[in-house]
C-alpha positions in Angstrom: 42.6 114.9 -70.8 39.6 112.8 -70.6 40.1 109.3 -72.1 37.1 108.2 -74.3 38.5 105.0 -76.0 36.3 101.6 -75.4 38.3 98.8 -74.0 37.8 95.1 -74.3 37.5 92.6 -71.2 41.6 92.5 -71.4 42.1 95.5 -70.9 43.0 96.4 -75.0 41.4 98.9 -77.1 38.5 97.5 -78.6 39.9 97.2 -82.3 36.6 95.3 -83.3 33.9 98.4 -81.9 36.2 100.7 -83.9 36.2 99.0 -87.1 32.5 98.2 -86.8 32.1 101.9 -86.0 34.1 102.9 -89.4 31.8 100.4 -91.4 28.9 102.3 -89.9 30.2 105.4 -91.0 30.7 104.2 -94.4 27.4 102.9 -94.8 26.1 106.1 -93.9 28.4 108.3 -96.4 27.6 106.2 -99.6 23.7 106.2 -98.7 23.9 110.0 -98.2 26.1 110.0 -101.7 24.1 107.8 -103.8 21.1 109.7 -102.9 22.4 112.9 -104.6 23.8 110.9 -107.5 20.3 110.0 -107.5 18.9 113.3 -107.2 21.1 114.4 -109.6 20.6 112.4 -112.1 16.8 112.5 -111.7 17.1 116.1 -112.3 19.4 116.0 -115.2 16.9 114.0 -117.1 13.7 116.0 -116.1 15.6 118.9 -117.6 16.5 116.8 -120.8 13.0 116.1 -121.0 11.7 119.8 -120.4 13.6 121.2 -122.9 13.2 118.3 -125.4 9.1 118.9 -125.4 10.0 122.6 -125.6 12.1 121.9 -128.9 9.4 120.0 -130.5 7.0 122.3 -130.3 5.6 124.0 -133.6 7.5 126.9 -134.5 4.9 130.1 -136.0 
C-alpha cells in the first residue's frame, strides 16, 4: 500500500496541511453552491417576470 500522508519535520502527520486542505475544500463547495442559489434564483425571477408581462397584456 503506498503511503500518501504529508508529515511534519517531527516526523507526525501534518494535522495543520490537512485542515488547511479541508478549509480549501470548503471554500470551493459553498462558491460552487452559492452560484447555483444564484443561478437559481436569477432564473426564478426572470420567469416571475416573463409570465407577469404575459398576464398584463390586453386580453381581445
Amino acid at each position: 500500500m503506498k503511503n500518501d500522508y504529508k508529515y511534519d519535520s517531527f516526523g507526525n502527520l501534518d494535522a495543520d496541511y490537512y485542515v488547511e486542505k479541508a478549509y480549501e475544500l470548503r471554500r470551493a463547495y459553498y462558491a460552487a453552491a452559492f452560484k447555483k442559489i444564484k443561478a437559481s434564483v436569477k432564473a426564478f425571477f426572470a420567469n416571475l417576470t416573463a409570465n407577469r408581462s404575459m398576464k398584463s397584456a390586453p386580453q381581445h
